[in-house]
C-alpha positions as MATLAB code, in Angstrom:
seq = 'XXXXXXXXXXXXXXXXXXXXXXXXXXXXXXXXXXXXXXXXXXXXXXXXXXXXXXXXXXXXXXXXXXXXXXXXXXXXXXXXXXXXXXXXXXXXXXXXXXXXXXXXXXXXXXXXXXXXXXXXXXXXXXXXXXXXXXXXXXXXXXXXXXXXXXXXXXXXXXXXXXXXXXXXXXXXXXXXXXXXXXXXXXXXXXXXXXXXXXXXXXXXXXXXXXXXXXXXXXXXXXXXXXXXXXXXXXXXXXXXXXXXXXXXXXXXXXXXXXXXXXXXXXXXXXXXXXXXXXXXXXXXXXXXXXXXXXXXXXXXXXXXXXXXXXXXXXXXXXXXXXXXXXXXXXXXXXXXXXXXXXXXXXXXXXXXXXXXXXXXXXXXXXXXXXXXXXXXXXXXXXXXXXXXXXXXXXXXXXXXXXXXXXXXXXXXXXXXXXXXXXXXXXXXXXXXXXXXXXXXXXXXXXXXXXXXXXXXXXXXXXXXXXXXXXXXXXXXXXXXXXXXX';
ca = [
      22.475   30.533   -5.186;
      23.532   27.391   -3.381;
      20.118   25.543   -5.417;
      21.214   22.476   -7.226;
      19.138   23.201   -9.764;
      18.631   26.568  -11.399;
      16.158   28.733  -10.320;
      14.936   29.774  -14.509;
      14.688   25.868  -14.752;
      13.008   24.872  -11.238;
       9.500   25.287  -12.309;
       9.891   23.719  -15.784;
      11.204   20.671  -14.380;
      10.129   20.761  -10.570;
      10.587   17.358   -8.957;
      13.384   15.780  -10.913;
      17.132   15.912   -9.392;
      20.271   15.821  -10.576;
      21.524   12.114   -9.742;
      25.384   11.915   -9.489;
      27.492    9.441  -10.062;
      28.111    6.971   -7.225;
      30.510    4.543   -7.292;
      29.186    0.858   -5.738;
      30.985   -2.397   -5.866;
      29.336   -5.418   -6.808;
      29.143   -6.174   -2.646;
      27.350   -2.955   -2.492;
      24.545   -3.847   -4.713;
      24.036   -7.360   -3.035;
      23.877   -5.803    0.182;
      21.040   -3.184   -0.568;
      19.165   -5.793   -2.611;
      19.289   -8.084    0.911;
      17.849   -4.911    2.840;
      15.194   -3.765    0.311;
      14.402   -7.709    0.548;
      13.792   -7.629    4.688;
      12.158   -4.356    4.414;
       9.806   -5.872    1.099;
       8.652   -8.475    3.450;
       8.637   -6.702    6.839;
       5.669   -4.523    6.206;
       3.503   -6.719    4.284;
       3.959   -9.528    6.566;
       2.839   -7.338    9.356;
      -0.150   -5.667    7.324;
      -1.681   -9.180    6.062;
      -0.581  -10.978    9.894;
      -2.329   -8.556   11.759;
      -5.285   -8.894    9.871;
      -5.805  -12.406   10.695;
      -5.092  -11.670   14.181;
      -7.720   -9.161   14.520;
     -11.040  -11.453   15.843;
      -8.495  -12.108   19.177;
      -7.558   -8.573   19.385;
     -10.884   -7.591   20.057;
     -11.938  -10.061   22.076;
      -8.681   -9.123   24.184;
      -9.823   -5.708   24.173;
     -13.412   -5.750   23.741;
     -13.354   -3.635   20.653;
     -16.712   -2.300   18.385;
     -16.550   -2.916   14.841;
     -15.369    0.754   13.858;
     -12.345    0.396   16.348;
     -11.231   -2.728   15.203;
     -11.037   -1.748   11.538;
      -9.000    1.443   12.589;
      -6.304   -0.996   14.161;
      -5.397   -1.936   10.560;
      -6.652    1.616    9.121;
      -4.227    3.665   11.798;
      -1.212    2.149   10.061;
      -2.087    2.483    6.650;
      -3.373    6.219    6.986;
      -0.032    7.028    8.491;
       2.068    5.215    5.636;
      -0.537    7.086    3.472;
       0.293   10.469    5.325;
       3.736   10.540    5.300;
       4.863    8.199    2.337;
       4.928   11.768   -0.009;
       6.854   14.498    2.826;
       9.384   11.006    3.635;
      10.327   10.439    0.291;
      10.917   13.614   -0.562;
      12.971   14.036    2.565;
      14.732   11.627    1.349;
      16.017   12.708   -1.337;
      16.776   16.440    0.270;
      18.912   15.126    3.282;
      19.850   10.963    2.301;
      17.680    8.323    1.682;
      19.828    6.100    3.551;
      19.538    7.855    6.661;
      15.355    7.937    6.103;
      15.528    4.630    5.178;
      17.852    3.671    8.562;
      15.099    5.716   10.770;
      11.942    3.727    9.247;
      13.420    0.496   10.163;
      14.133    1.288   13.902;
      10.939    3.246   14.298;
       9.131    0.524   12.740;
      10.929   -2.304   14.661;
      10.765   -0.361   18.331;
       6.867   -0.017   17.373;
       6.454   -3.369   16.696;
       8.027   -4.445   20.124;
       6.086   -2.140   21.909;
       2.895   -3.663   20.410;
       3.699   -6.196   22.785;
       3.596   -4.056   25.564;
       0.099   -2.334   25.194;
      -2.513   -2.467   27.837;
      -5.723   -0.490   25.999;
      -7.240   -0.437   22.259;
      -6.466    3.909   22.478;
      -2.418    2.299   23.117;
      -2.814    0.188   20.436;
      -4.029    2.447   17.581;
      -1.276    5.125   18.442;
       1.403    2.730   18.320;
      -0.251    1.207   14.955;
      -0.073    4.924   13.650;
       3.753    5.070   14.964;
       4.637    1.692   13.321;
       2.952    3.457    9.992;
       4.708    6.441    9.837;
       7.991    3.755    9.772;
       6.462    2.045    7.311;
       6.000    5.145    4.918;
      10.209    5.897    5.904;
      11.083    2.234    4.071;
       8.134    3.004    1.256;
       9.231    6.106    0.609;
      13.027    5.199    0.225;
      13.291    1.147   -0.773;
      12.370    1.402   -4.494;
      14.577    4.937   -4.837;
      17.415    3.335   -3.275;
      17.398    0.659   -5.761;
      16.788    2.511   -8.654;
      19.660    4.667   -7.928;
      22.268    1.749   -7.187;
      21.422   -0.902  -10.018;
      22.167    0.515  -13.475;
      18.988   -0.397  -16.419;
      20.516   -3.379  -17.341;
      20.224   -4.569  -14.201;
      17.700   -2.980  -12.649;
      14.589   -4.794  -13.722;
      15.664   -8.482  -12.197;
      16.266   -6.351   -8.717;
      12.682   -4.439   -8.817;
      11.713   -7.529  -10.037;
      13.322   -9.428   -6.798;
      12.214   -7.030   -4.373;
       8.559   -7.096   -5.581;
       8.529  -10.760   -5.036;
       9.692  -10.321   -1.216;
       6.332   -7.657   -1.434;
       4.644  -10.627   -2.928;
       6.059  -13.364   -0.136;
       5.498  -10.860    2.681;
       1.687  -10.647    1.847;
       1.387  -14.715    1.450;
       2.869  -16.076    4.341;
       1.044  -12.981    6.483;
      -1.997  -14.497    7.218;
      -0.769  -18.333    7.921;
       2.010  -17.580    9.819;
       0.248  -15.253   11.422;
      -2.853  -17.614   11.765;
      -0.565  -20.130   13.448;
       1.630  -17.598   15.840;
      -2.332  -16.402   17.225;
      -3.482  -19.553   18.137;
      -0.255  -20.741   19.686;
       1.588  -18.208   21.535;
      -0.985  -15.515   21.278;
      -1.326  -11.732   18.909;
       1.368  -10.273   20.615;
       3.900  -12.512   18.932;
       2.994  -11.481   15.241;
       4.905   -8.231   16.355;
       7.957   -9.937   17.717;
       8.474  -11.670   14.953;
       9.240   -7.964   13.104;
      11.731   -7.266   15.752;
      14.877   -9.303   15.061;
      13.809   -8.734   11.213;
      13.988   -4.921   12.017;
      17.258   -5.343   13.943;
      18.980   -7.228   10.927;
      18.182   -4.961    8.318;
      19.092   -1.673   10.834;
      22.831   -3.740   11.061;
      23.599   -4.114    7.387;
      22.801   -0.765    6.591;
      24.912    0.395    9.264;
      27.950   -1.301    9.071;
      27.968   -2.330    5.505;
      26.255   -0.091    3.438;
      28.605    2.900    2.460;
      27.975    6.206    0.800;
      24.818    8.187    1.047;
      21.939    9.272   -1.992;
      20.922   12.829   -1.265;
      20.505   14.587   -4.671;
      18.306   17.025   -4.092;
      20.284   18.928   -1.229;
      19.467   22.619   -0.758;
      16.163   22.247   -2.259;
      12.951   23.909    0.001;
      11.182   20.961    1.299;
       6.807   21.795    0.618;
       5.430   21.791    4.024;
       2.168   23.647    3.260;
       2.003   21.290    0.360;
       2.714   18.326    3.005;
      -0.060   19.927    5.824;
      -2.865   19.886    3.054;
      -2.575   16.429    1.795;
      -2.221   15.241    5.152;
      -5.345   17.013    6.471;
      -7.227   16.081    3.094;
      -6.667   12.338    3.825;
      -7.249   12.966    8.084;
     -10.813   14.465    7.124;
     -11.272   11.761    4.598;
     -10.838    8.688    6.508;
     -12.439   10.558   10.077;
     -15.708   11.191    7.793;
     -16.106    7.758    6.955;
     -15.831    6.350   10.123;
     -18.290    9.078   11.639;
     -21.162    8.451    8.727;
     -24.010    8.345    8.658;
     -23.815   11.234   11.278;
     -23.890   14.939    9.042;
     -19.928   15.484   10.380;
     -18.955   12.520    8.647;
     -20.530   13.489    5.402;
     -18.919   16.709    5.663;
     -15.584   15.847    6.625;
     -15.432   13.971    3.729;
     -16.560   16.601    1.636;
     -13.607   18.285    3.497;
     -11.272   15.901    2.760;
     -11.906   15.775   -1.554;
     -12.205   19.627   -1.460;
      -8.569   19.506    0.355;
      -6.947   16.730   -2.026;
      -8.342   19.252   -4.846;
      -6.442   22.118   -3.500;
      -3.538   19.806   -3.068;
      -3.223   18.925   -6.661;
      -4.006   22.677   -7.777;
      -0.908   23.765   -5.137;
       1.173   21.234   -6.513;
       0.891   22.504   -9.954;
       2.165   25.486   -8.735;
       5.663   25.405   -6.368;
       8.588   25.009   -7.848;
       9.859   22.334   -5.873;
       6.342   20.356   -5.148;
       6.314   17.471   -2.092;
       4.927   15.160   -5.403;
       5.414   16.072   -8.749;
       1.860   15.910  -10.790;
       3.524   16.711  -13.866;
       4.020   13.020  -14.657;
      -0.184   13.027  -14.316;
      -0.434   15.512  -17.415;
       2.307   14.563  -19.562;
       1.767   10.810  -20.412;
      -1.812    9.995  -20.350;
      -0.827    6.374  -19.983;
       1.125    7.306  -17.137;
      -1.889    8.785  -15.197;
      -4.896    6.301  -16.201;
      -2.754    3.124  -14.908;
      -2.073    5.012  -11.586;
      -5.312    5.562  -11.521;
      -6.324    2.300  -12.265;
      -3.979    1.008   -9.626;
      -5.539    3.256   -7.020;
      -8.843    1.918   -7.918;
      -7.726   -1.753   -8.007;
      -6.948   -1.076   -3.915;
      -9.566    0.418   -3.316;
     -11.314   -2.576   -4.205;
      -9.591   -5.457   -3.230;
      -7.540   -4.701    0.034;
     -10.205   -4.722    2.465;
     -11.292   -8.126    1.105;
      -8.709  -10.568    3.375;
      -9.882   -7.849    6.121;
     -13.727   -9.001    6.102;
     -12.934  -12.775    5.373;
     -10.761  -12.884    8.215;
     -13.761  -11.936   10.146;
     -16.281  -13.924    8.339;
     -13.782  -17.117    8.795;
     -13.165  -16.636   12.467;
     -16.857  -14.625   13.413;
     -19.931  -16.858   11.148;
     -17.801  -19.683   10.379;
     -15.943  -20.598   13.683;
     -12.524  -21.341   11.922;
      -9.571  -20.204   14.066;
      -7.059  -18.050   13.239;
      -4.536  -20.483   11.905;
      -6.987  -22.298    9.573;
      -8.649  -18.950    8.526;
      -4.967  -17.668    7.847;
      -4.348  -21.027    5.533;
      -7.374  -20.085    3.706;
      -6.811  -16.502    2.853;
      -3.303  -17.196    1.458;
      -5.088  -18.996   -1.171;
      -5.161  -15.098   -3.257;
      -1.075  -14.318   -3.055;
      -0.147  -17.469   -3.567;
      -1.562  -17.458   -6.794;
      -1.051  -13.521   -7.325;
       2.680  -14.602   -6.875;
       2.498  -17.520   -9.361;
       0.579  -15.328  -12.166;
       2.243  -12.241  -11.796;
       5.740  -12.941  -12.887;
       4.705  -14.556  -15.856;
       1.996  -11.423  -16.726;
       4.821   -9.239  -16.952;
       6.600  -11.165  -19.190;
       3.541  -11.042  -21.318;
       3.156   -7.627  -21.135;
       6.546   -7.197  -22.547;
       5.106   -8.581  -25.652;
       1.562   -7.480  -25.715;
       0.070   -4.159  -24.312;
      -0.786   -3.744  -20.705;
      -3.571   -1.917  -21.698;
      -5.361   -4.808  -22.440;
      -3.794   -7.749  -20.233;
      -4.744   -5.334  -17.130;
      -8.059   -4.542  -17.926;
      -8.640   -8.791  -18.265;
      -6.913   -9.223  -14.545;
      -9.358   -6.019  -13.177;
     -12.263   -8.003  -15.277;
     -11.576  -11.264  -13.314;
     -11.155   -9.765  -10.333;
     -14.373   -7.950  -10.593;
     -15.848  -11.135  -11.415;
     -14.777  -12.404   -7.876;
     -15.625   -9.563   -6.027;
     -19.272   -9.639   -7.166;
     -19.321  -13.398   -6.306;
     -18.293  -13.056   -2.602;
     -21.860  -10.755   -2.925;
     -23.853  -13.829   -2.558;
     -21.512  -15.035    1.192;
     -23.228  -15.922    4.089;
     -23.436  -18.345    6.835;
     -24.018  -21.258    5.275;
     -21.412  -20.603    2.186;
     -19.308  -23.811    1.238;
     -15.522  -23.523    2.219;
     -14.882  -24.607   -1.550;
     -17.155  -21.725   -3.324;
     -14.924  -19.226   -0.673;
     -11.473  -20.703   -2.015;
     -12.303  -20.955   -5.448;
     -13.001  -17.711   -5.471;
     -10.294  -16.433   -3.854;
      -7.870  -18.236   -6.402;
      -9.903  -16.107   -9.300;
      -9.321  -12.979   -7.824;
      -5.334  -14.064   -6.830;
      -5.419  -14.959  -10.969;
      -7.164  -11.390  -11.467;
      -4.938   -8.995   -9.838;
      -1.423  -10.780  -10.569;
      -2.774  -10.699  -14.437;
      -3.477   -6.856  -13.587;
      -0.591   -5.787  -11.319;
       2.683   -6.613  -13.492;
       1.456   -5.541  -16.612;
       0.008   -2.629  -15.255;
       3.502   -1.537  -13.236;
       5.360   -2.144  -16.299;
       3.192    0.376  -17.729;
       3.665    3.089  -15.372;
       8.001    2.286  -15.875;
       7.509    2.124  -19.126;
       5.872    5.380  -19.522;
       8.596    7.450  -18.439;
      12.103    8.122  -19.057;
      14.735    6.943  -17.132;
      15.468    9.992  -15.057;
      11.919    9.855  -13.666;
      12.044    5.861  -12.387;
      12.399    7.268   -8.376;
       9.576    9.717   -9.045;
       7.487    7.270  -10.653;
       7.779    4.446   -8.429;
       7.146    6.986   -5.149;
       3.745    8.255   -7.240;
       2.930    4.285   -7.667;
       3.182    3.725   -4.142;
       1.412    6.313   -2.952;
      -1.296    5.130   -5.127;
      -0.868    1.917   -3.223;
      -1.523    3.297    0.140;
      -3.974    5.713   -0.862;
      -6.035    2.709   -2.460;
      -5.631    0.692    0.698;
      -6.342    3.199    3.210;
      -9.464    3.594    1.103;
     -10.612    0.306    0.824;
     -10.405    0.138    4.565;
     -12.563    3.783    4.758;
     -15.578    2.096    2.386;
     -15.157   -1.217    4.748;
     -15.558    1.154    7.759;
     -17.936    3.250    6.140;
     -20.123    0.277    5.621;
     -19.737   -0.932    9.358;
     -21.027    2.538   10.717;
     -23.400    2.328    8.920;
     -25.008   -1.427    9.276;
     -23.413   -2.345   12.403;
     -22.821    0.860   14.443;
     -20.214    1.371   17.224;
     -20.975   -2.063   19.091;
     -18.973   -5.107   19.541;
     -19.055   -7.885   16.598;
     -21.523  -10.804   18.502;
     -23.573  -13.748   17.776;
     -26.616  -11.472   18.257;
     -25.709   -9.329   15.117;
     -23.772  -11.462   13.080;
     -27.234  -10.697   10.498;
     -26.277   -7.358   10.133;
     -22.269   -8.378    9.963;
     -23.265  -10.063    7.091;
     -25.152   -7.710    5.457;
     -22.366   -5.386    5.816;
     -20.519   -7.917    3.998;
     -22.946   -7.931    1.352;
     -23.509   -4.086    0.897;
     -19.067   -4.238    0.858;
     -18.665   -6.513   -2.157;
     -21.271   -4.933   -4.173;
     -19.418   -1.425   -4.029;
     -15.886   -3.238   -4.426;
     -17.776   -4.996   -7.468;
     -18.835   -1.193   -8.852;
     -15.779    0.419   -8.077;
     -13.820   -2.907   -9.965;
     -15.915   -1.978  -13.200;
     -15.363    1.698  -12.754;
     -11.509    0.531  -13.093;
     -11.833   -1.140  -16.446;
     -12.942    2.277  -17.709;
      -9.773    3.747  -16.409;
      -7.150    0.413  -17.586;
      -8.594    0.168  -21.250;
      -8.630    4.243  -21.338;
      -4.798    4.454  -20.785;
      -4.218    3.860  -24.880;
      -1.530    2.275  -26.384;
       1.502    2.455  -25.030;
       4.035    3.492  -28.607;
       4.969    6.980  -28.149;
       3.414    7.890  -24.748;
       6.455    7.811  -22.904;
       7.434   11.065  -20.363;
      10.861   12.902  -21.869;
      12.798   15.638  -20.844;
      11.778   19.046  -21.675;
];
């Protein structure tokens, strides 16, 4: 009886909230635009630093291949995990107050990174710092899409994707150049005073709380199967080519499976997969953004380790190298979505996932003795290939529903993210358990390092081309658009 939203209407509409009428001042608006800003940077910065950093970590720790890539795969499996339960958390008991919590768990995370003594202390606190991460994921976009009216909502998405954008390009050369000089531990102090800033304004500035979904039944079963789906997932493909691995994996599909069928089904689902089946546009450029991770993310990942392992670049120079694919990301993108305001997505995405296909299958051919030039070039093609592809193909998800669903939409997109991250990473790992095995990255197998490389970028190549299937399947975009009822 106390249910916000009628219980003969719940399962006809089951995700979308009522969303009342807040009143916030001009001040306000500025003030959540400068947080979503610090948060847009924090976790990318981290993400894309660390990276670079990892070559030291493991000599510092003495890691194996496998355990190395789960230092960066910890924290994106926990965003992954709890992205969906946090966000809709959110929006049962305040996204403000979800949003407060991710920043201070993130930021007491980070400075305990620079306490850790062992690589076990390490991946636990990476999985901590995650699960803050998936607190500011899971509430950043809602809170601005809630604040900023339509007319004005578009330059501050726009703004806060850029920080996204800036976060991810100044990762690994700042990070690069904080290694060589006063060691990995300071990539994580840098978050701290970040963390502390952000935890202020929203404190003592930001007024008001968005809640508009109170007294709804928060999915937990919903929340424990996707969660163990994704566990099993990412376990199996770490474990492979043992017979567990294979069949935790199994596990893990078979569980996502029941998760969408479950969804379908609860009248107030964790993540609504209605969107999926009413706008066909809607679910083919999610897909296609899932698919475009799962490609490309791992990619700075290995050539951080190529630079630093086969090459002998430190971390600083290796880090000014890499940032040679957001810098130019960040100079396309911008001006793709402005084309894709005038031409369809459909096809200006499926030319930036054809480009960056292209690059993928030329990094096939790395190896030792592989110019610097042929490596940046590269690089700068698939930078041009996924800022032609990401814009357009964001705008397209927006575009394809109504207003009302913009929160939902945007939560669904970055799950998608995550999920196509955390994947990339699996294949990478996958690849290393495989080849390599559990034993420390040397000169003595740097052979079958680069092999691994190899047998990588062919699969990113296949799974690239398997995503132009799913970006020029969308369909045009006139009268595809998600509406009430």
């Amino acid at each position: 009886m106390n249910s916000p939203v009628p219980r003969d209407t719940a399962p006809q509409d089951p995700a979308i909230c009522r969303t009342p009428a807040i009143p916030v001042t001009a001040t306000e608006k500025r003030i959540v635009l400068l947080i979503a800003i610090l948060a847009g940077f924090l976790t990318p910065f981290d993400g894309s630093a660390v990276n670079i950093a990892l070559p030291t970590i493991g000599a510092a720790f003495h890691m194996d291949a496998i355990s190395l890539s789960w230092v960066a795969t910890a924290y994106l499996l926990a965003s992954a995990l709890f992205l969906v339960p946090f966000g809709k958390l959110a929006d049962i008991y305040g996204r403000k107050k979800i949003f407060l919590w991710g920043i201070c768990v993130f930021g007491a995370a980070s400075f305990i990174m620079t306490l850790v003594a062992t690589e076990q202390q390490m991946i636990t606190v990476r999985v901590i710092q995650g699960i803050g991460a998936a607190m500011i994921f899971g509430t950043a976009i809602a809170i601005l899409t809630a604040v900023f009216p339509p007319g004005e909502r578009g330059r501050a998405l726009g703004i806060y994707i850029t920080s996204v954008y800036l976060g991810l390009s100044l990762g690994p050369f700042f990070g690069g150049i904080l290694t060589d000089l006063f060691g990995w531990r300071s990539i994580f102090y840098i978050n701290v005073p970040i963390a502390i800033a952000a935890a202020i304004l929203i404190v003592c500035k930001l007024r008001g709380e968005w809640a508009e979904c109170v007294g709804e039944k928060f999915d937990l079963t919903g929340s424990l199967i996707y969660s163990a789906g994704l566990v099993a997932l990412m376990v199996g493909f770490s474990v492979l080519p043992d017979v567990s691995g294979g069949v935790l994996v199994v596990t893990g599909i078979a569980l996502i499976g029941a998760f969408v069928w479950f969804e379908q089904r609860q009248p107030f689902p964790v993540l609504n997969m209605q969107l999926f089946f009413k706008s066909r546009i809607f679910a083919f450029s999610n897909i296609a953004a899932l698919i475009n991770y799962s490609a490309t993310y791992a990619v700075s990942f290995l050539l951080s380790l190529d630079l630093q392992y086969t090459k002998g670049f430190s971390a600083e120079y290796a880090g000014f190298i890499l940032i040679a694919a957001p810098f130019f990301q960040m100079i396309v993108s911008p001006f793709a979505g402005k084309l894709s305001d005038r031409h369809d997505s459909q096809v200006l995405s499926s030319i930036g996932m054809g480009l960056t296909a292209f690059g993928l299958f030329l990094f096939v051919f790395l190896n030792e003795t592989t110019p610097l030039w042929y490596i940046i070039v590269v690089l700068i093609i698939l930078g041009i290939g996924f800022g032609i592809f990401s814009s357009p193909n964001i705008n397209a998800i927006m575009s394809a529903v109504d207003k009302r669903y913009y929160g939902v939409a945007s939560g669904i997109n970055s799950t998608m993210r995550l999920l196509g991250q955390m994947l990339s990473m699996g294949i990478a790992m996958m690849i290393f358990a495989i080849v390599i095995g559990q034993v420390e990255i040397t000169p003595a197998n740097y052979p079958q390092f680069t092999e691994s490389l190899h047998w990588a970028f062919i699969l990113f190549t296949v799974t690239c081309l398997a995503g132009i299937f799913f970006s020029l399947a969308r369909g045009k975009k006139e009268g595809q658009k998600v509406v009430e009822g």
